[in-house]
C-alpha positions as CSV (number, residue, x, y, z in Angstrom):
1,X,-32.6,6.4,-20.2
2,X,-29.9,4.0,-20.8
3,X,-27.6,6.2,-22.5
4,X,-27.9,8.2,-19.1
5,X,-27.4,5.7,-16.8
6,X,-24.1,4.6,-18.7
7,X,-23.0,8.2,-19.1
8,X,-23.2,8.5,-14.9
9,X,-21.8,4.9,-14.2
10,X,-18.7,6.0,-16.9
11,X,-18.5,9.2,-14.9
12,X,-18.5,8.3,-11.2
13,X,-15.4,5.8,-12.3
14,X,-13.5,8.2,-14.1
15,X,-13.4,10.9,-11.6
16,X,-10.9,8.8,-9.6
17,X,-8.9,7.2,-12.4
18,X,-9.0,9.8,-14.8
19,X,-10.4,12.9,-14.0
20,X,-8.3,12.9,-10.3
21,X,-5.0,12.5,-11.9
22,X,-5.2,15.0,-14.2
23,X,-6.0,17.6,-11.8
24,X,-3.8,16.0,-9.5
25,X,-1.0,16.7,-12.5
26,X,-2.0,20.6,-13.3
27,X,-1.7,21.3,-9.7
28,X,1.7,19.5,-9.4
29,X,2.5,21.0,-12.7
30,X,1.4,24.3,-11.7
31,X,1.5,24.8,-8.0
32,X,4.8,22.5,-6.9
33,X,5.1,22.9,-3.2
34,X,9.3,21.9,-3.1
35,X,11.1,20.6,0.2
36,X,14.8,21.2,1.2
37,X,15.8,17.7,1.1
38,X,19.6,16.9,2.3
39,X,22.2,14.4,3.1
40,X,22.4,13.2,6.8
41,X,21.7,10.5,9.0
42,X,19.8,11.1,11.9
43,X,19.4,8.1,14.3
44,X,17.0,5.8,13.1
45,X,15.0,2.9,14.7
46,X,14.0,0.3,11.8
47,X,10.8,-1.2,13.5
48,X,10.3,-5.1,11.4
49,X,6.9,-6.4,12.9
50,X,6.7,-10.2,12.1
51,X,4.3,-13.0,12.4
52,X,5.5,-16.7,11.6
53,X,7.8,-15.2,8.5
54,X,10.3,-18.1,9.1
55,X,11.1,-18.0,5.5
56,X,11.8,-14.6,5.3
57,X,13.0,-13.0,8.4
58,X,16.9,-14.4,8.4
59,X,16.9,-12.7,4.3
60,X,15.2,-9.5,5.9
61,X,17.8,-9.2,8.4
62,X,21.0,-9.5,5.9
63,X,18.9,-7.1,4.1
64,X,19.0,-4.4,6.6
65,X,21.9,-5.0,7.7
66,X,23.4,-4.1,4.5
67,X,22.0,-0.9,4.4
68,X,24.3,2.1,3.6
69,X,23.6,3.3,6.8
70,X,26.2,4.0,9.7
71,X,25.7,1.5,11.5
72,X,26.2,3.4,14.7
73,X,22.9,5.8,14.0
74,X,20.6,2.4,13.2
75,X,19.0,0.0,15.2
76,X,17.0,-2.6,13.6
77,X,14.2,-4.4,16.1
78,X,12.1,-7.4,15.4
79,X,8.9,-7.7,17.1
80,X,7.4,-10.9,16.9
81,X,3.4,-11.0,17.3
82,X,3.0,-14.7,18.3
83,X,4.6,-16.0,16.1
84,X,4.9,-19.8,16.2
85,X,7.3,-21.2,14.0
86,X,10.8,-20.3,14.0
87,X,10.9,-16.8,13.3
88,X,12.0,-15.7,16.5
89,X,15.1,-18.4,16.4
90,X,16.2,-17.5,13.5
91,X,15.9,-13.5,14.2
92,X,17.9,-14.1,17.7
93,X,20.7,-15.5,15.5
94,X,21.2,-11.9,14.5
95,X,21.5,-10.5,17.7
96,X,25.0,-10.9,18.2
97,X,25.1,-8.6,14.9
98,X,23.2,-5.6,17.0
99,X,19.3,-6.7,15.8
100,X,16.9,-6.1,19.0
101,X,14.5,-9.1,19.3
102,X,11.3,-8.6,21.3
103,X,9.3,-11.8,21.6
104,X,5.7,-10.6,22.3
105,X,2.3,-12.7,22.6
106,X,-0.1,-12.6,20.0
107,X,-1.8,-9.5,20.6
108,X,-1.9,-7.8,16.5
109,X,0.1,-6.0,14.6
110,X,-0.3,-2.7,15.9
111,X,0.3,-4.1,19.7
112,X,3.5,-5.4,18.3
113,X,4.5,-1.8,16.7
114,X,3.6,0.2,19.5
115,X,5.5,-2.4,21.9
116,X,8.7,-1.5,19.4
117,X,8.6,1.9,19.7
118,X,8.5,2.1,23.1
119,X,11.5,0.1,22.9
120,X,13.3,2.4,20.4
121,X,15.2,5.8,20.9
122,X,15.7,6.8,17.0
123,X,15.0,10.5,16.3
124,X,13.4,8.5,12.8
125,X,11.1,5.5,13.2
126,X,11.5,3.7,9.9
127,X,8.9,0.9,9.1
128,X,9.3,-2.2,6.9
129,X,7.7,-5.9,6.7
130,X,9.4,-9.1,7.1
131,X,9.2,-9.7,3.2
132,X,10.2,-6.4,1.9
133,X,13.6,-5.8,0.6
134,X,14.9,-2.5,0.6
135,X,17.5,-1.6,-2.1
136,X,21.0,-0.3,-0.3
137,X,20.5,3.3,-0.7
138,X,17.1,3.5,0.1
139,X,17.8,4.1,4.0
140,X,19.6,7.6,2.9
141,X,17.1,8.3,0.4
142,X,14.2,8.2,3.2
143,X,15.2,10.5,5.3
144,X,16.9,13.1,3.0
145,X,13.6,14.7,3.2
146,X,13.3,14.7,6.5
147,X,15.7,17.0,7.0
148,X,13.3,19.5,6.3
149,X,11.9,21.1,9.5
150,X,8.1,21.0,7.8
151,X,8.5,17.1,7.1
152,X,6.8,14.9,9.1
153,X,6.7,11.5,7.1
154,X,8.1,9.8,4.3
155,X,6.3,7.6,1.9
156,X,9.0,5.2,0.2
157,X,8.3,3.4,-3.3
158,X,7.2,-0.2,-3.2
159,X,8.1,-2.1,-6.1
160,X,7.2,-5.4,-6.8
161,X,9.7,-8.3,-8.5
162,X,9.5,-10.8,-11.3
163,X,9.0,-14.0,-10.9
164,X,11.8,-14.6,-14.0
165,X,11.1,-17.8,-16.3
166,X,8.5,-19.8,-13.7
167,X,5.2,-20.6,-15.4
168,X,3.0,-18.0,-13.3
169,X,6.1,-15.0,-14.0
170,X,3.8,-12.6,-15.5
171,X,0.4,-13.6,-13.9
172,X,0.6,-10.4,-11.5
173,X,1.5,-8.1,-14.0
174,X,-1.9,-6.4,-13.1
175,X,-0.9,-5.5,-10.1
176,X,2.4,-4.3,-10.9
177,X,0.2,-1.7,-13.5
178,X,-1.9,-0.8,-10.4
179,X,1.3,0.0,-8.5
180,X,2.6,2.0,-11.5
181,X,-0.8,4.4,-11.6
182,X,-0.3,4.5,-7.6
183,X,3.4,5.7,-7.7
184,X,2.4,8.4,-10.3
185,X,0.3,9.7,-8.3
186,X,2.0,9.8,-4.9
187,X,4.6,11.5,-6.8
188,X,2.1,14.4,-8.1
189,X,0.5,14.6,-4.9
190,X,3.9,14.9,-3.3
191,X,5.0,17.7,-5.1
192,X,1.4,19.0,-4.9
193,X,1.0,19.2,-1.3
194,X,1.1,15.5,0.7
195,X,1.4,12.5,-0.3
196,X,-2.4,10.4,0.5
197,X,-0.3,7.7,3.2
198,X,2.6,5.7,3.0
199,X,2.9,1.8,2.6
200,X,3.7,-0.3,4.8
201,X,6.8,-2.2,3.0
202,X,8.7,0.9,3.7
203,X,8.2,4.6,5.0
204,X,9.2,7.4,8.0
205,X,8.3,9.4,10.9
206,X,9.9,11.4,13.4
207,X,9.6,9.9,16.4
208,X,7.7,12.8,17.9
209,X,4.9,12.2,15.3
210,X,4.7,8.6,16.0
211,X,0.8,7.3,17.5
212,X,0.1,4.0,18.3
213,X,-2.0,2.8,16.0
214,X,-5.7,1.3,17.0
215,X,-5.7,-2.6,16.3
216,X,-8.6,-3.0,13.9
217,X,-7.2,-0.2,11.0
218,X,-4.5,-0.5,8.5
219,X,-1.3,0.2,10.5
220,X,0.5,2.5,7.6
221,X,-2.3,4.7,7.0
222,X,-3.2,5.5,10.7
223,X,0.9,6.2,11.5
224,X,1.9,8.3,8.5
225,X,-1.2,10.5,8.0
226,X,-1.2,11.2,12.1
227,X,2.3,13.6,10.6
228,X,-0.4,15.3,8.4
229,X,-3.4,15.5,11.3
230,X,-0.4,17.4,13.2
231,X,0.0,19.8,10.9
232,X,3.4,18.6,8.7
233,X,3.5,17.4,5.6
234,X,3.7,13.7,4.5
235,X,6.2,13.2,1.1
236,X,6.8,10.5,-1.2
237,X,10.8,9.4,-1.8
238,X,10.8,7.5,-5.4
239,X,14.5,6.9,-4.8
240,X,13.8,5.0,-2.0
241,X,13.2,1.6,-3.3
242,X,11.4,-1.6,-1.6
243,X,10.9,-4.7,-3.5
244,X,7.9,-7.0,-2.4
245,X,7.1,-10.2,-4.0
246,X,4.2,-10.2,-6.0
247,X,0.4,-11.9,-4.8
248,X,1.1,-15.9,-4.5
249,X,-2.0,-17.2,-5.9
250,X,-5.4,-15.5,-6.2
251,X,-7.5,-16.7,-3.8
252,X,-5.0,-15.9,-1.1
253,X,-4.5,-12.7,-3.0
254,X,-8.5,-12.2,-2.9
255,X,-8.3,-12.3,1.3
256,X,-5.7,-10.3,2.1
257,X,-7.4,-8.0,-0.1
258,X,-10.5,-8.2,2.0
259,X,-8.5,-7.9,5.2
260,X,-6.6,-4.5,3.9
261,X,-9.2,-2.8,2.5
262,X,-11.8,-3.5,5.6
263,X,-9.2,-2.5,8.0
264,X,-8.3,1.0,5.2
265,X,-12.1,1.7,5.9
266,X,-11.7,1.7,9.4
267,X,-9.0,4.1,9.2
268,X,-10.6,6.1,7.1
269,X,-13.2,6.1,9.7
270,X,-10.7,6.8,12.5
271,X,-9.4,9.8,10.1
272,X,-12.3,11.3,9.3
273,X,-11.4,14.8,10.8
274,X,-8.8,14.8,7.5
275,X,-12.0,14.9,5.2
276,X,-13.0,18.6,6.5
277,X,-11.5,20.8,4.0
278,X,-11.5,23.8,6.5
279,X,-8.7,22.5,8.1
280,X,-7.1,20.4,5.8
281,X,-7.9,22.1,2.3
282,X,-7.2,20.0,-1.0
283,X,-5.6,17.2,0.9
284,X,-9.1,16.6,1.9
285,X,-10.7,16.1,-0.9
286,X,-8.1,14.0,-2.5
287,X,-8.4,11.7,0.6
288,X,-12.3,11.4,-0.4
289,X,-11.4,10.1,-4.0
290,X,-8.4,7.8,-3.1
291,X,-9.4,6.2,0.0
292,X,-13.2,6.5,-0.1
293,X,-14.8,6.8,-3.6
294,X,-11.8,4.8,-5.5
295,X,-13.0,1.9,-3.3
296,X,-16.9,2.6,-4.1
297,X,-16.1,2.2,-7.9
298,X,-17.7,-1.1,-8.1
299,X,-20.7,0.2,-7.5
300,X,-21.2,1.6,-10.6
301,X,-19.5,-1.5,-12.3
302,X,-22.2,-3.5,-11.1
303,X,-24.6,-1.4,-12.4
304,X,-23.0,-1.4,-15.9
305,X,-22.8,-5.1,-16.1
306,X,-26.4,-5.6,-15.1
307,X,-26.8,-2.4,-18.3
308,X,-25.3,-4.8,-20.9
309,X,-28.7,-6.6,-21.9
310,X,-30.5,-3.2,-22.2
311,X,-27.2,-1.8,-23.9
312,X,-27.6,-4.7,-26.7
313,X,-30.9,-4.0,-27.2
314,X,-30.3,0.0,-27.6
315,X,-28.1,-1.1,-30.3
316,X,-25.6,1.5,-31.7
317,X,-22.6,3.1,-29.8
318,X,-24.4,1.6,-26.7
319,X,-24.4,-2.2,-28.5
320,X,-20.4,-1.3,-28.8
321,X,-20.5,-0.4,-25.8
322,X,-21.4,-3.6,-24.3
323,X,-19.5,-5.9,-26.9
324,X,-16.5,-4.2,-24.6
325,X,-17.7,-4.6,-21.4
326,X,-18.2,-8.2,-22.1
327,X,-14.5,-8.8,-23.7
328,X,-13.6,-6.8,-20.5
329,X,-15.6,-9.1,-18.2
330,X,-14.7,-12.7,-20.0
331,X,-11.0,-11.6,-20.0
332,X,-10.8,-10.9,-16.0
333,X,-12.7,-14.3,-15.5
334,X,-10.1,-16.1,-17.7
335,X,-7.3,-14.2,-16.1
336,X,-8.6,-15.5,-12.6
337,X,-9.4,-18.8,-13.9
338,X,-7.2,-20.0,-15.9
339,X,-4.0,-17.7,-14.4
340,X,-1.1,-18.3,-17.3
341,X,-3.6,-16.0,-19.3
342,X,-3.2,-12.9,-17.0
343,X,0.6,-12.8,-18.9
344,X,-1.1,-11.0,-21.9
345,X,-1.1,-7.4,-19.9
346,X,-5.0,-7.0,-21.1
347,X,-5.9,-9.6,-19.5
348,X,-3.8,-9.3,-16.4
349,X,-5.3,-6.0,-15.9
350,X,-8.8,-7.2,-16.4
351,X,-8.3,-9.8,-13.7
352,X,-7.1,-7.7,-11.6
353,X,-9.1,-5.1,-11.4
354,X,-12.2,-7.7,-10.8
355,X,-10.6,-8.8,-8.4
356,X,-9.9,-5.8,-6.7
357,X,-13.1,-4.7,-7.0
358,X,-14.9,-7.5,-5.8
359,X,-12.5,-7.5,-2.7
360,X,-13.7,-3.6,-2.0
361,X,-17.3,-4.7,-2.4
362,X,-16.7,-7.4,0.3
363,X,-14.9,-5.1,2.4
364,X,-17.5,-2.7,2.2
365,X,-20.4,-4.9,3.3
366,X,-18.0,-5.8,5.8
367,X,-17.6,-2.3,6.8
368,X,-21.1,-1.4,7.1
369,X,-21.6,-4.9,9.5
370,X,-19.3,-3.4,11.8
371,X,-16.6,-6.5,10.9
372,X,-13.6,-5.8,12.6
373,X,-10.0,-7.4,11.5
374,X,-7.6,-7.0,14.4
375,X,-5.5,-9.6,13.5
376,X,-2.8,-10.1,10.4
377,X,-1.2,-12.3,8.2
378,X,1.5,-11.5,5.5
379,X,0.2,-13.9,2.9
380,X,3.0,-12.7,0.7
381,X,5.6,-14.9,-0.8
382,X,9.0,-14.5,0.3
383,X,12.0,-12.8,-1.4
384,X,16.2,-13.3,-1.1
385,X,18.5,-10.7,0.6
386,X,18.7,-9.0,-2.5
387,X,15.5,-9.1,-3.7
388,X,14.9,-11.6,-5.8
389,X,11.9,-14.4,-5.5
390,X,13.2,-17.6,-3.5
């Protein structure tokens, strides 16, 4: 009885992390749907929503302003939600340079986005955050595809940067391994079909396509798959780099996990007429492993950690068994704990991944309570113009 229980619990977590992507690779393998991507610049409205990012608003705006872009066909705009420090003093500095500020009361995030839209007259609406740095080219690069009449949205690649020779320079390499898996597979699902959504440190939509977002769901994931609810497909651009510092401590980290994945229910919720394959086909299902069951996986982990005892008493492969789970669970507690540890990638991962998971579980019970998270906070640390950590 064990054996079977383990055998389920090891099966219901690989169908999103292992059995997923390599379907997810066959098809792209096997059944690549291409775009005609192409040079041209359209004009584009780069929409910056920010709330108290003092520290990093004057390095995001020398940042997009350096874009290989014509300047002519880009407007950059700011929209402040409430923010009370000095983020809108500094971001008026840039004004005189063509950057539209638009001082708004605290009202969300997606308030603030929808209020800069209505503002904008781009054929493009490109979205960034106040802490990610985009790499020169990676304007050009985001709407090459675009330029495809069946395109809706573009999905741009967030990286995240080193920390160089500080004490805590490796402690998120965990999450930069997460990142790695997730870029994989928006590429295969890309080529596949559509990419699942688009982050919010840096993607596109044409205007047409835009839809305010409702205030309690993840703004990113409500904007980019309303393209594919319409009917046009949503790509991923690799070449269209974003840097983003990496989590700045792991409580903090822990939160604005909570926050995300509540409010990536929600949408999920709010998107829910994507999950009927009648209509949407594969995309559908992929949505329900990615979105839904990927953030379910702890349930299962729980249910092999409270196996372990029985496991030891089984003995044999199932004693083995949980001798690793164990190793697995110590490492991710000294990883969280003791945080110069999560440098050795095992570890790293380990801690991540509990932590990610117990952030899902959270958000989950959340979920069910009906908790709503309307309001947002970076709680990101801040980068330089050119992408390094300052």
């Amino acid at each position: 009885m064990t054996a079977l229980v383990v055998a389920i619990a090891l099966g219901a977590i690989a169908v999103p992390f292992v059995l997923y992507p390599l379907l997810l690779w066959l098809r792209a393998s096997l059944a690549e749907a291409p775009i005609v991507a192409r040079d041209w610049t359209p004009s584009v409205d780069l929409v910056i929503c920010a709330h108290d990012e003092a520290d990093s608003i004057g390095a995001k705006l020398e940042n997009a302003l350096a874009l290989d872009y014509p300047k002519q066909q880009l407007a950059i705009r700011v929209a402040s939600d409430g923010s009370t420090d000095a983020t809108v003093e500094i971001a008026r500095r840039f004004e005189p340079r063509g950057v539209h500020v638009l001082e708004l009361p605290r009202g969300g995030k997606a308030a603030a986005l929808s209020a800069a839209v209505a503002a904008s007259s781009g054929e493009i609406l490109a979205f960034s955050d106040a802490n990610s740095m985009w790499q020169p080219g990676a304007l050009k690069a985001l709407v090459r595809p675009l330029a495809d009449a069946r395109v809706g949205g573009v999905a741009g690649n967030q990286r995240y940067a080193k920390r160089g020779d500080r004490p805590d320079a490796d402690r998120a390499e965990g999450e930069r391994a997460y990142w790695r898996f997730d870029r994989r597979l928006k590429l295969w699902q890309s080529r596949a079909g559509n990419a699942i959504s688009a982050t919010g440190a840096i993607y596109a939509v044409r205007r047409s396509l835009f839809e305010p977002p409702p205030p309690d769901a993840t703004d990113d994931f409500m904007i980019s798959t309303g393209v594919i609810a319409r009917g046009y497909r949503l790509v991923f651009a690799s070449d269209a780099v974003a840097v983003e510092p990496p989590a700045d401590g792991a409580s903090g980290e822990f939160r604005r996990k909570v926050r995300i994945i509540t409010r990536g229910l929600r949408a999920v919720a709010y998107r829910r007429a994507l999950l009927d394959p009648r209509r949407f086909g594969l995309y559908s299902a992929e949505l329900l492993v990615h979105k839904l069951w990927r953030r379910l996986v702890f349930v299962p982990l729980v249910v092999l950690v409270f196996a372990i005892p029985a496991c030891w008493a089984e003995g044999g492969w199932l004693a083995g068994f949980a001798a690793a789970m164990t190793a697995g669970l110590g490492a991710g507690i000294a990883g969280l704990v003791c945080p110069p540890l999560a440098r050795f990638r095992p570890i790293g991962l380990a801690a991540y991944g509990l932590m990610v998971n117990a952030a899902c579980a959270v958000a989950a019970f959340d979920a069910v309570r009906g908790r709503r998270v309307s309001l947002w906070e970076s709680g990101r640390a801040t980068l330089d113009a050119s992408g390094r950590p300052s």
